[in-house]
N, CA and C atoms as an extended XYZ file, in Angstrom:
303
Properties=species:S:1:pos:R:3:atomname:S:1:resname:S:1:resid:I:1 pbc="F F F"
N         0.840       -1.177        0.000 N   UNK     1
C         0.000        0.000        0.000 CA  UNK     1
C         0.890        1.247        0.000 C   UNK     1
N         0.197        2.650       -1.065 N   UNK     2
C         1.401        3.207       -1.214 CA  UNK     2
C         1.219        4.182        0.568 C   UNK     2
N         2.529        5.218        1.081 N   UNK     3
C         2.532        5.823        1.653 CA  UNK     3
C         1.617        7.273        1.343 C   UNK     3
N         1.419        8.111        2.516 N   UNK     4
C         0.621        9.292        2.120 CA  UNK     4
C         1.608       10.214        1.627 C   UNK     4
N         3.048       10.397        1.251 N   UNK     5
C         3.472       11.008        0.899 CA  UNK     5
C         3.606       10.414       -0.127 C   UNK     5
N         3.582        9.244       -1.091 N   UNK     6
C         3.808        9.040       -2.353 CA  UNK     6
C         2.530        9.049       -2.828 C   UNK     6
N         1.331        9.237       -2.306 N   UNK     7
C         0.331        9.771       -3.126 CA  UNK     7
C         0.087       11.126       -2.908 C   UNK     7
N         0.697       11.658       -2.471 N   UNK     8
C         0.756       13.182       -2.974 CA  UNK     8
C         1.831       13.489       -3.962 C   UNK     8
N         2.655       13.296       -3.680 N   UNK     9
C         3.811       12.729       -4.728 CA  UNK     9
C         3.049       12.744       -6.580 C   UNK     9
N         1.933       11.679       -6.803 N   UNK    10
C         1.700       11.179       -7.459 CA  UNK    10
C         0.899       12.117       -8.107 C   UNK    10
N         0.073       12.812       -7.274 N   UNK    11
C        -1.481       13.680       -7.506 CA  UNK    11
C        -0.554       14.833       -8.188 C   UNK    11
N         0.678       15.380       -7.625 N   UNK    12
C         1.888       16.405       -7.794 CA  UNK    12
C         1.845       16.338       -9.209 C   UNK    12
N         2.427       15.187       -9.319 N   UNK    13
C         2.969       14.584      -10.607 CA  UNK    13
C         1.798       15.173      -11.934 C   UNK    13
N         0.527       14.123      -11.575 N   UNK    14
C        -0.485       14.227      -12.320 CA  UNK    14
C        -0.833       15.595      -12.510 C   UNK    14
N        -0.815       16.350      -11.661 N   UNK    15
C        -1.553       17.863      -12.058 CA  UNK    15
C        -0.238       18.680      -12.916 C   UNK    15
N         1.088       18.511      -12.475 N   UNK    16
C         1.954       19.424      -13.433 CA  UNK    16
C         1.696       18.254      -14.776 C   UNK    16
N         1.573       17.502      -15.400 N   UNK    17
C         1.270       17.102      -16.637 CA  UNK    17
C        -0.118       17.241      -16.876 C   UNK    17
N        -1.035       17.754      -16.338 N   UNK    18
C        -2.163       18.014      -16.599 CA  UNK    18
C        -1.920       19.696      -17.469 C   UNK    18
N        -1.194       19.987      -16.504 N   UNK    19
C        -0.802       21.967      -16.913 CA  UNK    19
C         0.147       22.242      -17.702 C   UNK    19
N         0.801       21.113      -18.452 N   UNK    20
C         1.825       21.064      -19.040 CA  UNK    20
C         1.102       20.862      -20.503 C   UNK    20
N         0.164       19.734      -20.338 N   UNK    21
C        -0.948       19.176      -21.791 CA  UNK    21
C        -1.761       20.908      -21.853 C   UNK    21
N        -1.941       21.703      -20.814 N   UNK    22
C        -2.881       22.747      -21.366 CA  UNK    22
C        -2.086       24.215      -22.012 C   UNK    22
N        -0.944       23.669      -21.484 N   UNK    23
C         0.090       24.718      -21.989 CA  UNK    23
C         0.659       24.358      -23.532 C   UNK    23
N         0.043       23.271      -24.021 N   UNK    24
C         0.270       22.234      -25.366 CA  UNK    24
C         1.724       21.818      -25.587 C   UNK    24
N         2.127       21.665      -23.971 N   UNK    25
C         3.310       20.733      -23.967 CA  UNK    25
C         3.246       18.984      -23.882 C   UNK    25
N         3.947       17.798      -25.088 N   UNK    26
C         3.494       16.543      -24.038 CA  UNK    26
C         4.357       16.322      -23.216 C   UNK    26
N         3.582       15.483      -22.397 N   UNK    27
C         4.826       14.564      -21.410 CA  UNK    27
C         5.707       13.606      -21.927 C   UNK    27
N         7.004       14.089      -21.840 N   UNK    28
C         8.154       12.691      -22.168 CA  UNK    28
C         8.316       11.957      -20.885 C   UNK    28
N         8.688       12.430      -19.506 N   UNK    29
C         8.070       11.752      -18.997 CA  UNK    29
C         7.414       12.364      -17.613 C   UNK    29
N         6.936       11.419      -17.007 N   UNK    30
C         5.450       12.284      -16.253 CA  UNK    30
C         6.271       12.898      -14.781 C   UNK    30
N         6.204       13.627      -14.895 N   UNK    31
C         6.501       15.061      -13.838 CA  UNK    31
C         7.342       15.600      -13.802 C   UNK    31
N         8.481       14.307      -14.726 N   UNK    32
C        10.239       15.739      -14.893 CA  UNK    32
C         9.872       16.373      -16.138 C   UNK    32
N        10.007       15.914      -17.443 N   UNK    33
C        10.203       16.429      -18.927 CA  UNK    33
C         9.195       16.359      -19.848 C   UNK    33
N         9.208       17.714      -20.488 N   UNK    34
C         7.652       18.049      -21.170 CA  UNK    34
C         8.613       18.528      -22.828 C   UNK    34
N         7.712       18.445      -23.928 N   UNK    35
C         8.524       18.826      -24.898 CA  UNK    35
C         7.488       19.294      -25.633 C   UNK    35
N         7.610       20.136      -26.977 N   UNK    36
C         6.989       20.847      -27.642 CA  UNK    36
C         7.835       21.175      -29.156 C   UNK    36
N         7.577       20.310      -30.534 N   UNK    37
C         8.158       20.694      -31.571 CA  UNK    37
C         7.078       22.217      -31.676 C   UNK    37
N         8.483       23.323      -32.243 N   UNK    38
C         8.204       24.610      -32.564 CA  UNK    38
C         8.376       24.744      -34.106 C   UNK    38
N         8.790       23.738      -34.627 N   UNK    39
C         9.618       23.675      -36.105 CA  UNK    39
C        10.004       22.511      -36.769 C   UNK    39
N        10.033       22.957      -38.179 N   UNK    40
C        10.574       21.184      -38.810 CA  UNK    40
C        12.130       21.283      -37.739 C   UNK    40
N        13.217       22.479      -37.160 N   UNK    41
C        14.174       21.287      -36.973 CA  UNK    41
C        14.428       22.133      -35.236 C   UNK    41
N        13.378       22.768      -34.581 N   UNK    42
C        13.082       23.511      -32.982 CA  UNK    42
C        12.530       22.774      -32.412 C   UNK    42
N        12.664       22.568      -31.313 N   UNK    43
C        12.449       21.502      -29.830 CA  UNK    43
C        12.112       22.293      -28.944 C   UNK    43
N        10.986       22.452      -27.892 N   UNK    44
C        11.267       23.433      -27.061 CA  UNK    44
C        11.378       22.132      -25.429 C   UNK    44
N        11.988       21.980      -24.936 N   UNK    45
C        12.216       21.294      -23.745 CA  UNK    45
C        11.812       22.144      -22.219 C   UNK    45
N        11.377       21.578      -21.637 N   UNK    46
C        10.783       21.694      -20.036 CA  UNK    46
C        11.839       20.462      -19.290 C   UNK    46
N        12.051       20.899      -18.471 N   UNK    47
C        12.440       19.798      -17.411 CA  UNK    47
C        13.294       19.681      -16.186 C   UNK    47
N        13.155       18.873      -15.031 N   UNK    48
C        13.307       19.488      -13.888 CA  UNK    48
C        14.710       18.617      -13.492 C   UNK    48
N        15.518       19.294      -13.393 N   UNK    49
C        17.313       19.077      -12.878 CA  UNK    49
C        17.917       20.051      -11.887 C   UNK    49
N        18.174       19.115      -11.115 N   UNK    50
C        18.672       19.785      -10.022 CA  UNK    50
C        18.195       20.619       -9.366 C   UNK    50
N        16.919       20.305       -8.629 N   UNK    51
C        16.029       21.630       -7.865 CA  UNK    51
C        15.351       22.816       -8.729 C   UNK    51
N        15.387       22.747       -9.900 N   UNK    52
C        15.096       23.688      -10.636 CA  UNK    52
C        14.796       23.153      -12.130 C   UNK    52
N        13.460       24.298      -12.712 N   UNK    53
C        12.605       23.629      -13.820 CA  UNK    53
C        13.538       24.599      -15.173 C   UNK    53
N        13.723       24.033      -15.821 N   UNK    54
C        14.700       24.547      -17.142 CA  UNK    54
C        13.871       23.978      -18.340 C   UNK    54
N        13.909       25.630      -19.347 N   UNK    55
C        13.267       25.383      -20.264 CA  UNK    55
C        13.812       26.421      -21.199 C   UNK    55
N        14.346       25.620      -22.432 N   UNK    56
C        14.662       25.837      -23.403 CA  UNK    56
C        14.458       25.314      -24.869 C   UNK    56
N        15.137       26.176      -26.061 N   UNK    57
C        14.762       25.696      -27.394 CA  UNK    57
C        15.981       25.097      -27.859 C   UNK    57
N        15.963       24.571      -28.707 N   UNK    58
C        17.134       23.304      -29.317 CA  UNK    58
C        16.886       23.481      -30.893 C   UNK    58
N        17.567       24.052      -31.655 N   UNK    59
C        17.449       23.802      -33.040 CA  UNK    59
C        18.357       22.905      -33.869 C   UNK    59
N        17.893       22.226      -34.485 N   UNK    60
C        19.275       21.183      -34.828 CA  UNK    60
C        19.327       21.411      -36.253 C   UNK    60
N        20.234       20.936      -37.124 N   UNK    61
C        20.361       20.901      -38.711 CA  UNK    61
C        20.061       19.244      -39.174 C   UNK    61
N        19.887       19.692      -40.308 N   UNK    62
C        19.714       18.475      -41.172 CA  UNK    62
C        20.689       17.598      -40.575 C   UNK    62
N        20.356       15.853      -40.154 N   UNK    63
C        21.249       15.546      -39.984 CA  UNK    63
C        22.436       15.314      -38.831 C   UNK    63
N        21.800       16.353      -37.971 N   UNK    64
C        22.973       16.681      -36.840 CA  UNK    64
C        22.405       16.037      -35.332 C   UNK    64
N        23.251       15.512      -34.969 N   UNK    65
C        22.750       14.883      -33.530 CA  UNK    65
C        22.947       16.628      -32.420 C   UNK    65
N        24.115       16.909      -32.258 N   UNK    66
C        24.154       18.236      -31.858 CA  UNK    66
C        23.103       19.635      -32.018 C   UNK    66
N        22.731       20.500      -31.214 N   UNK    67
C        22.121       21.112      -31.351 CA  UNK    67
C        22.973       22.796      -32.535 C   UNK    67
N        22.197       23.194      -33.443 N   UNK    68
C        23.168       24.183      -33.498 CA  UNK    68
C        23.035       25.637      -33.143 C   UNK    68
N        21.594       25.930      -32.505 N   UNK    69
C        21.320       27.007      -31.653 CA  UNK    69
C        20.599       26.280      -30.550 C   UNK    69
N        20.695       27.261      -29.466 N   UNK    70
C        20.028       26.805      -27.878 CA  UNK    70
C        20.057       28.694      -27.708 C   UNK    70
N        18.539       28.201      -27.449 N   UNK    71
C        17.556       29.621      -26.280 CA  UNK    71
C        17.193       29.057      -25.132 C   UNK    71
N        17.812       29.793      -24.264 N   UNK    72
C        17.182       29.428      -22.500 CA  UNK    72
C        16.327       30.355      -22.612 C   UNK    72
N        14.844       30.120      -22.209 N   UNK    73
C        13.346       30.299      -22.061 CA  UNK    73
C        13.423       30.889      -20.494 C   UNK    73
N        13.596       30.198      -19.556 N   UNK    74
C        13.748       30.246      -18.306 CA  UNK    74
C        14.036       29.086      -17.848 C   UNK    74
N        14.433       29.747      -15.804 N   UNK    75
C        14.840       28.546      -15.317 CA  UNK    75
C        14.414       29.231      -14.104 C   UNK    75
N        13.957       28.371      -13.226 N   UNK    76
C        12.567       28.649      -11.955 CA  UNK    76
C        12.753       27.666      -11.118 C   UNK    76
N        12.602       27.846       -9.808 N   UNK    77
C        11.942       26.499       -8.842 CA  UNK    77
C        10.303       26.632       -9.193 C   UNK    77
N         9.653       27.315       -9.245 N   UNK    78
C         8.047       27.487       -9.269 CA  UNK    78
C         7.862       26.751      -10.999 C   UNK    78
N         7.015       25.784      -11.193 N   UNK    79
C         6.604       25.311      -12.686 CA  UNK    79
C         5.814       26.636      -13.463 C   UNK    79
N         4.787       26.895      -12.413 N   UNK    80
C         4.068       27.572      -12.702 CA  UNK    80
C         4.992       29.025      -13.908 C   UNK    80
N         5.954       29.445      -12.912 N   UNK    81
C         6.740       30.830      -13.975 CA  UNK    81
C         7.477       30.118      -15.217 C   UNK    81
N         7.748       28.767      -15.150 N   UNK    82
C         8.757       28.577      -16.349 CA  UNK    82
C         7.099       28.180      -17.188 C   UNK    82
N         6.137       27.385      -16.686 N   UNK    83
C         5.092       27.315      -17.695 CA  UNK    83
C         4.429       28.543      -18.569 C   UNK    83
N         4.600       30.049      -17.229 N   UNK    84
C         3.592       30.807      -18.323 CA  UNK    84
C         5.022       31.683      -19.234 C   UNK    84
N         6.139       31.515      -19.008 N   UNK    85
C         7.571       31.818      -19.483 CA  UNK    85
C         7.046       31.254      -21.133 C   UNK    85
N         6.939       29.650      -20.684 N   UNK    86
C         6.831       28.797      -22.061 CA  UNK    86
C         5.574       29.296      -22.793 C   UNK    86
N         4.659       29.939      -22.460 N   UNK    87
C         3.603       30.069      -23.315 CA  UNK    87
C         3.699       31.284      -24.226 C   UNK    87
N         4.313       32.473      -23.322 N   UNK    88
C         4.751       33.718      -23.804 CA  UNK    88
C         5.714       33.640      -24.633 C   UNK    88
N         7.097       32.556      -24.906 N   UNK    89
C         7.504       32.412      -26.049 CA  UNK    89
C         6.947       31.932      -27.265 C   UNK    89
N         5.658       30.954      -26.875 N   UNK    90
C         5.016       30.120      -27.869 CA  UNK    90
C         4.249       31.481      -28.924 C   UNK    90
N         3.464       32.356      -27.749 N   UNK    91
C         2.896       33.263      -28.039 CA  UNK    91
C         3.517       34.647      -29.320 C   UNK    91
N         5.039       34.251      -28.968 N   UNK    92
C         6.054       35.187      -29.211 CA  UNK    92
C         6.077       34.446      -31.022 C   UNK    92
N         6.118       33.384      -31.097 N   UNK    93
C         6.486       32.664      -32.021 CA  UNK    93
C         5.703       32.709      -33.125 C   UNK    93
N         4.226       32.593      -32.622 N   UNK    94
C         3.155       32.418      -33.613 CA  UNK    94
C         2.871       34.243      -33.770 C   UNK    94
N         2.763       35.271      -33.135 N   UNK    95
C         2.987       36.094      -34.032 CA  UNK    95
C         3.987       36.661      -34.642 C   UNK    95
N         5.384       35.951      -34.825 N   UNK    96
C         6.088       36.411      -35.374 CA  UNK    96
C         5.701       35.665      -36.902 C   UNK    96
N         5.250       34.429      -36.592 N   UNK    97
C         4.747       33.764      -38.128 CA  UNK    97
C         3.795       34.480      -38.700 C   UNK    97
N         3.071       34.935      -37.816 N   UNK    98
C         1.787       35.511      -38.306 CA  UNK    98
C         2.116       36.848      -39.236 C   UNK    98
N         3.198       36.991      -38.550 N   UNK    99
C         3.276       38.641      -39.354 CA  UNK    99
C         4.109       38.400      -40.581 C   UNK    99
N         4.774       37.455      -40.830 N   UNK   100
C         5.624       37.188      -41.937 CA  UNK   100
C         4.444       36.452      -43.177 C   UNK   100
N         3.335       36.187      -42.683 N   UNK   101
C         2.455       36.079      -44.258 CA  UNK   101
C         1.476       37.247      -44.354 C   UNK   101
């Protein structure tokens, strides 16, 4: 039977991937790492290392295991600031497309 701290643990878990799916990030996996293609070759990554939630973009080239640009988005103990961080770039993104047609 689990303990009462690993079902809070769990409920934890479940609600930041709940806010992560509404932020139209998925789960890679459930409560550290969230991801979001921005582009045929942009990644945008979420994920929690070392006491702190880090979120950045990854652009790679044709071909390339290496990244060949990286944007740090933010980096937070609170999910909540690197989530609405991540939306305001998303936000940032689609009208920059928008204005280029």
């Amino acid at each position: 039977m689990a303990t009462i701290h690993e079902l809070i643990e769990k409920a934890e878990i479940e609600s930041r991937d709940e806010k992560a799916k509404r932020y139209g990030l998925i789960v890679a996996i459930p409560g550290e790492v969230y991801t979001r293609s921005v582009s045929k070759h942009s990644v945008v990554y979420v994920e929690y290392v070392a006491g702190k939630w880090d979120a950045w973009r990854e652009t790679h080239g044709s071909n390339k295991k290496q990244p060949i640009a990286y944007k740090e988005i933010a980096r937070a103990q609170d999910i909540e600031f690197v989530f609405a961080k991540v939306c305001n770039y998303f936000d940032y993104l689609e009208k920059k497309r928008r204005g280029r047609k």
